[in-house]
C-alpha positions in Angstrom: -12.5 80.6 32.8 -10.5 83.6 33.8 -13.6 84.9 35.7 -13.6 81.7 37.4 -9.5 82.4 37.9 -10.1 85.2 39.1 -12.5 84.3 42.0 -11.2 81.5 43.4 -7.4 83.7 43.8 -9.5 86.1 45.9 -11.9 84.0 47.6 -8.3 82.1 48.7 -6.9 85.4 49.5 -9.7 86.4 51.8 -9.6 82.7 53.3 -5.2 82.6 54.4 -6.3 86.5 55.6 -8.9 84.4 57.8 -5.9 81.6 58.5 -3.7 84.2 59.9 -6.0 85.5 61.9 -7.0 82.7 63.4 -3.5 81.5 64.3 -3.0 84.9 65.8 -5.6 84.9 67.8 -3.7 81.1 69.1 -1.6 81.4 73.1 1.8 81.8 72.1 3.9 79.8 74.3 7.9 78.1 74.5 8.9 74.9 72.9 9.6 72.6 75.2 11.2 69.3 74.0 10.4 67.5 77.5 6.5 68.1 77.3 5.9 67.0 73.6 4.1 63.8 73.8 2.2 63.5 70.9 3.4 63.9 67.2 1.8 64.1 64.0 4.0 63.9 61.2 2.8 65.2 57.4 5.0 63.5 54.4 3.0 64.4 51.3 6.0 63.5 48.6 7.2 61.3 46.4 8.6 57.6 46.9 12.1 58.6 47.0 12.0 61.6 48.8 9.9 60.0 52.0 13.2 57.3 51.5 16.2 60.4 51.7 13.4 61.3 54.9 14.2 57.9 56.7 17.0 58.9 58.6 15.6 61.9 59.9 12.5 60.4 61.3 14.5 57.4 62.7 16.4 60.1 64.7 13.0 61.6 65.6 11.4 58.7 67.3 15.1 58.2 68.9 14.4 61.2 70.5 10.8 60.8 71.0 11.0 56.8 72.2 7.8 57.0 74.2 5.7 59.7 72.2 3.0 58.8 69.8 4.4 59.4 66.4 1.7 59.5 63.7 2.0 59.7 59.9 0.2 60.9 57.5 0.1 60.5 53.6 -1.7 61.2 50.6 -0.1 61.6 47.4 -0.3 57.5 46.4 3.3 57.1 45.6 3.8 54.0 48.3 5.2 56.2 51.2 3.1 54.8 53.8 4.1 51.0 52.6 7.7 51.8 53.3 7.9 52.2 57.4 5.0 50.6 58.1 5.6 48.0 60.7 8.4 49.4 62.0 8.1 50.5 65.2 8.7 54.2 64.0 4.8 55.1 63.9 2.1 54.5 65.8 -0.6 55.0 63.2 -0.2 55.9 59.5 -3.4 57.6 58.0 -3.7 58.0 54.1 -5.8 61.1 53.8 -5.6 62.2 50.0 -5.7 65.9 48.7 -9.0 64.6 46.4 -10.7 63.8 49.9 -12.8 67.2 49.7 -13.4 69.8 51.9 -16.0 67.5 54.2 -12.9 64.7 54.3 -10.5 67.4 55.3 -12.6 69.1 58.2 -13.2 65.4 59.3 -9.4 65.2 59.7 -8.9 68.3 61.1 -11.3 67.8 63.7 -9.7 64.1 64.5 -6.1 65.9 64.4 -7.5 68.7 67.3 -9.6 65.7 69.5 -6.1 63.5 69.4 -5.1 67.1 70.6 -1.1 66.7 69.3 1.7 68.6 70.8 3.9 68.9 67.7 3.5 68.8 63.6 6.2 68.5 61.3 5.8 69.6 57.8 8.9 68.9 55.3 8.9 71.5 52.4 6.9 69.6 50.2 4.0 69.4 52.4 2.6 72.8 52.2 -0.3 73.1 50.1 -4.4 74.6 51.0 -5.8 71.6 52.9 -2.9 71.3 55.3 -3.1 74.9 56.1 -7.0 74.8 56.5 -5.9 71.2 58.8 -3.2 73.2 60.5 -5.1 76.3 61.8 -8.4 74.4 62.7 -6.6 71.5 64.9 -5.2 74.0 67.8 -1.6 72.1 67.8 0.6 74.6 69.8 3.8 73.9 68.1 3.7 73.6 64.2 7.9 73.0 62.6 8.1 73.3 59.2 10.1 73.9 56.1 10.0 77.6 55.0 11.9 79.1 52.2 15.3 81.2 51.7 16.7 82.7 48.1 16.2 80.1 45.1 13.0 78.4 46.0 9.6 79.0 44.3 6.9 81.0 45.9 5.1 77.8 46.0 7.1 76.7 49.1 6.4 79.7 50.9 2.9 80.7 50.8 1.8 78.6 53.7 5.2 79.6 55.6 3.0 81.6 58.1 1.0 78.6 59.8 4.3 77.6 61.4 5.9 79.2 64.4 8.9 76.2 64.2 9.9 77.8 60.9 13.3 75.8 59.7 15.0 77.5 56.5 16.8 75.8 53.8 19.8 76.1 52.2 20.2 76.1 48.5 23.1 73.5 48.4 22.0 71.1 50.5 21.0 67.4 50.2 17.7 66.3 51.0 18.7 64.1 53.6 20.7 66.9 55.1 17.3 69.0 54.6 15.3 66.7 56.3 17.8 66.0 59.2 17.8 69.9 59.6 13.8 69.7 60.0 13.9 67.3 62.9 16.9 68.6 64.6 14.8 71.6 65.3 12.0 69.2 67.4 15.6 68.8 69.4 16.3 65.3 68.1 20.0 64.8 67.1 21.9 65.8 64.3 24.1 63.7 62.3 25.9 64.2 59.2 24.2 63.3 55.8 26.9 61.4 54.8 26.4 59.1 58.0 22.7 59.1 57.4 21.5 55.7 56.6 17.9 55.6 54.0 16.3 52.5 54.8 13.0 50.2 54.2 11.2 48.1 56.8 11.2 44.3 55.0 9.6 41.6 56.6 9.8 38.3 56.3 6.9 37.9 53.5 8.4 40.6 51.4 11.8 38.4 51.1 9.7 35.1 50.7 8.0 37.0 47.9 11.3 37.6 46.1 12.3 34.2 46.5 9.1 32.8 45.5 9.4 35.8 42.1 12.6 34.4 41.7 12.4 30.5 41.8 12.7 29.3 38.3 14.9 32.2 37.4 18.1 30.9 39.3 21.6 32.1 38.0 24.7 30.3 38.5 26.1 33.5 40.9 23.9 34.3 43.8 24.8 37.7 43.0 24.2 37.8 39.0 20.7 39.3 39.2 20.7 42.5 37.3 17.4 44.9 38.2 16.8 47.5 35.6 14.4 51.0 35.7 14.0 52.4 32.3 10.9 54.7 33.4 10.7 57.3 36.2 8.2 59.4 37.9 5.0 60.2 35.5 5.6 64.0 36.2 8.8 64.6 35.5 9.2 62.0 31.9 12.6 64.5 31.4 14.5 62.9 33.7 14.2 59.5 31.7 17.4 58.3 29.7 15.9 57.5 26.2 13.6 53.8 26.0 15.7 52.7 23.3 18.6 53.2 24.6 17.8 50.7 27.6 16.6 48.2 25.2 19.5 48.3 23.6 21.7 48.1 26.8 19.6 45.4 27.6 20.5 43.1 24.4 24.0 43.6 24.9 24.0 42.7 28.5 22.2 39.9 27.6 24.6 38.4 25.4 27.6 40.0 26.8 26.2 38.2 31.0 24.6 35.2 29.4 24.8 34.0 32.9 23.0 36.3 34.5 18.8 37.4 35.1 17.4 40.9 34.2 14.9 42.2 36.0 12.9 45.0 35.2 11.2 47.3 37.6 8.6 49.9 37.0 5.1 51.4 37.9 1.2 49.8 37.1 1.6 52.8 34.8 4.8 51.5 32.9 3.6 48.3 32.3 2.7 48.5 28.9 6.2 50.7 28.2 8.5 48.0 29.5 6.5 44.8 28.1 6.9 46.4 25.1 10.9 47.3 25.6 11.3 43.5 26.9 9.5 42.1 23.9 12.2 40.0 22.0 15.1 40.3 24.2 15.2 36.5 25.5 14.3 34.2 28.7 16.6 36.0 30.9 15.0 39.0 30.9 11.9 39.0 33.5 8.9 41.6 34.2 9.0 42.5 37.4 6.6 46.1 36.4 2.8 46.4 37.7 3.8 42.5 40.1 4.6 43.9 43.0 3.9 46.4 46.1 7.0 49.1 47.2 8.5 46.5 49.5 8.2 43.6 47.1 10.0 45.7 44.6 12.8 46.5 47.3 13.4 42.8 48.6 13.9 41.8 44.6 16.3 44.8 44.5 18.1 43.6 47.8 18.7 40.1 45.7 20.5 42.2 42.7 24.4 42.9 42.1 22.9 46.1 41.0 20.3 48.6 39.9 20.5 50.8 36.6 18.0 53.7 36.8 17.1 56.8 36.3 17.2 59.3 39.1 13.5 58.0 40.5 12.4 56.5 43.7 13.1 52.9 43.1 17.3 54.4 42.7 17.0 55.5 46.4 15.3 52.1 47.2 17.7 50.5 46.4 20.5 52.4 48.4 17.8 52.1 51.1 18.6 47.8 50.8 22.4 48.4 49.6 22.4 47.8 46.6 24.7 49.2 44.4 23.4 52.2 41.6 24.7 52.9 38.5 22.1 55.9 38.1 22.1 58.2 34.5 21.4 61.4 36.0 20.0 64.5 33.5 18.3 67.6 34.7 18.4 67.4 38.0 20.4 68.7 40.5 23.1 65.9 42.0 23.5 68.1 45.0 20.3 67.6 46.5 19.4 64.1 45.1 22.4 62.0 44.6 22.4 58.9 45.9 24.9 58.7 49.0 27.9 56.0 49.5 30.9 54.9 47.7 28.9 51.7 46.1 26.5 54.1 43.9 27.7 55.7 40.6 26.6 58.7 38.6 26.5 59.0 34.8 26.2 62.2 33.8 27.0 64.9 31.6 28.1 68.1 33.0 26.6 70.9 30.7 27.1 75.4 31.1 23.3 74.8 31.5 23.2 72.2 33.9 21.1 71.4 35.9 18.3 73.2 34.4 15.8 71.5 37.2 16.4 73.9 39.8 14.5 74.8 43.0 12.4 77.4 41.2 10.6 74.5 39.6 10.7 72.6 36.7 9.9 75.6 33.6 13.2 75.7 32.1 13.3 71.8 31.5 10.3 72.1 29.5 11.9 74.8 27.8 14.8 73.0 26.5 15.1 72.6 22.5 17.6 69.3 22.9 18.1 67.6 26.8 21.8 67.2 25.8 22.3 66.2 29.3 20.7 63.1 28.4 21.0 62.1 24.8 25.2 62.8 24.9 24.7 59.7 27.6 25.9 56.8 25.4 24.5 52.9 25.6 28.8 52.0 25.4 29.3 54.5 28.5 26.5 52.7 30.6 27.4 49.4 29.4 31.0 50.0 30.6 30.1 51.4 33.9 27.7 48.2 34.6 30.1 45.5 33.4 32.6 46.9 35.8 30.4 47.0 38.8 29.1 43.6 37.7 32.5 42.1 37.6 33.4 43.7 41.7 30.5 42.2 42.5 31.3 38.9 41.9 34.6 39.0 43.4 32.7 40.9 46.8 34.3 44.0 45.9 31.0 46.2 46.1 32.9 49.8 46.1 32.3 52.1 43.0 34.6 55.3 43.4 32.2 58.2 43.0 
């Protein structure tokens, strides 16, 4: 096995040394907004980070109104469920990173006949097969995210296919990452904090909800209550403790008698949240493994409010304004944090925290007690939700942060 290792590092070293010559070997020539009109754009991330990308690439195509824009996916988290439809891309192709070597040539040879002006790769889109895609497709102008101090070597080892190289800040919000990405294709720049996520619905994804809903009618149109207890598969850490949502749960049960709790998840969660619900009464509804991306977000447009963990379906629901009580742990609230005075953070500032930092995710595993977490009590989340609840209801949707 470490012969194997061994190899395949310098078979891949030999191969970038092959990479780089090829793209030196490429015309150099000036970037020139006016002439770009074709644009392929690579978003190979999670759920909520394609939604903190939403306002950058609305601000793209505003700059770009009569360019082709295409997407491209892969890493089946939703992504290209959210914009599709909405008039931001021309075509969306789902190309996975288990395609193979003969499914990536194919692309890269389709990517140099389409024969696009401009790719844009955000930072996490930087792996082997883009490279190999990058350097065989002949696009003259390749932006992408490249490192600066703090971020893992991981981010920077394709750095050299682009000659639109955009750095990033430490500090920095993803939005504001992202915004910094496309402002270098010339589009505008706007502040992060007037940066608007959003989520194309259409008219069936709001018929669903109603249709999910009917039968589960509450006296208030606004005392639905949507609840996350899981998060991303890879990073289990950031997840407040099972238990401790089943037990918020009850007590919101009996404490809103009046109102419906929904609970979101993955196809993979099913079986965690069926479980979790078991027992707690009538009013507490399934919604896991029952619905695509934007089914999930038109049921979360219907609720008074989401509690999550920092995951994907949290920036959904600021995507459909909904308000977020989100139990932060971990991660970092500077680059993540859910934007506008109607969201709320719980969390417990520790001399370690956050331990998830750009460098990746080794010291988390590391940790002998995830403090950050388990000092997060059931009454302290229960308070903050009641209180959010009760604005609600008397339309007064603003949370200080």
């Amino acid at each position: 096995m470490k012969a194997k290792h061994l190899i395949n590092g310098s078979l891949r070293i030999v191969l970038e040394a092959a990479l780089k010559v090829c793209l030196a070997l490429q015309r150099d020539k000036i970037f020139n907004p006016d002439e770009v009109k074709r644009i392929l754009v690579f978003a190979y991330h999670g759920l909520g980070n394609f939604i903190m990308y939403t306002p950058a690439l609305r601000l793209l195509r505003q700059r770009y109104p009569d360019a082709r824009i295409d997407l491209q996916v892969g890493n089946n988290t939703g992504c290209e469920e959210v914009l599709a439809d909405s008039g931001l891309f021309d075509n969306i192709y789902n190309v996975p990173y288990g395609a193979g070597l003969t499914g990536w040539l194919r692309r890269a040879i389709e990517i140099r006949r389409t024969r696009y002006d401009l790719t844009i790769n955000e930072f996490h889109s930087h792996s082997w097969p883009l490279a190999v895609s990058l350097a065989l497709a002949d696009v003259p102008f390749r932006l992408g995210h490249v490192t600066s101090p703090g971020w893992s070597s991981r981010f920077s080892r394709y750095s050299f296919i682009f000659n639109l190289p955009v750095r990033m800040r430490e500090d920095e919000h993803e939005i504001e990452r992202y915004i910094d990405l496309v402002a270098a294709a010339d589009a505008d720049r706007i502040d992060a904090s007037d940066a608007r996520c959003f989520i194309h619905l259409t008219g069936p994804d709001r018929e669903f909800a109603t249709e999910f809903l009917k039968g589960k009618e509450t006296r208030s149109a606004r005392s639905i209550i949507g609840i996350q207890p899981g998060t991303s598969p890879t990073m289990r850490w950031k997840q407040w403790p099972v238990e401790r949502y089943r037990e918020l749960i009850a007590r919101l049960a009996i404490q809103q008698p009046e109102s419906r709790i929904i609970l979101f998840g993955s196809p993979s969660e099913v079986e965690m949240i069926e479980d979790l619900a078991g027992g707690l009464g009538a009013n507490v509804t399934v919604a896991a493994g029952r619905t695509n991306v934007k089914q999930a977000a038109a049921l979360i447009e219907r609720c008074v409010l989401l509690v999550c963990n920092d995951s994907g379906l949290m920036h959904m629901a600021v995507a459909v304004g909904t308000p977020v009580v989100a139990i932060y742990g971990p991660t970092d609230i500077r680059r993540t944090a859910p934007l506008g005075s109607s969201h709320l953070v719980i969390r417990h500032e520790l001399p370690c925290s956050p331990c998830f930092r750009l460098e990746g995710d080794e010291q988390v595993h590391l940790c002998p007690h995830h403090d950050c977490l388990m000092t997060i009590t059931v009454d302290e989340v229960l308070s903050t939700v009641q209180r959010v609840v009760e604005r609600a209801r008397a339309d007064i949707l603003v949370v200080p942060n």
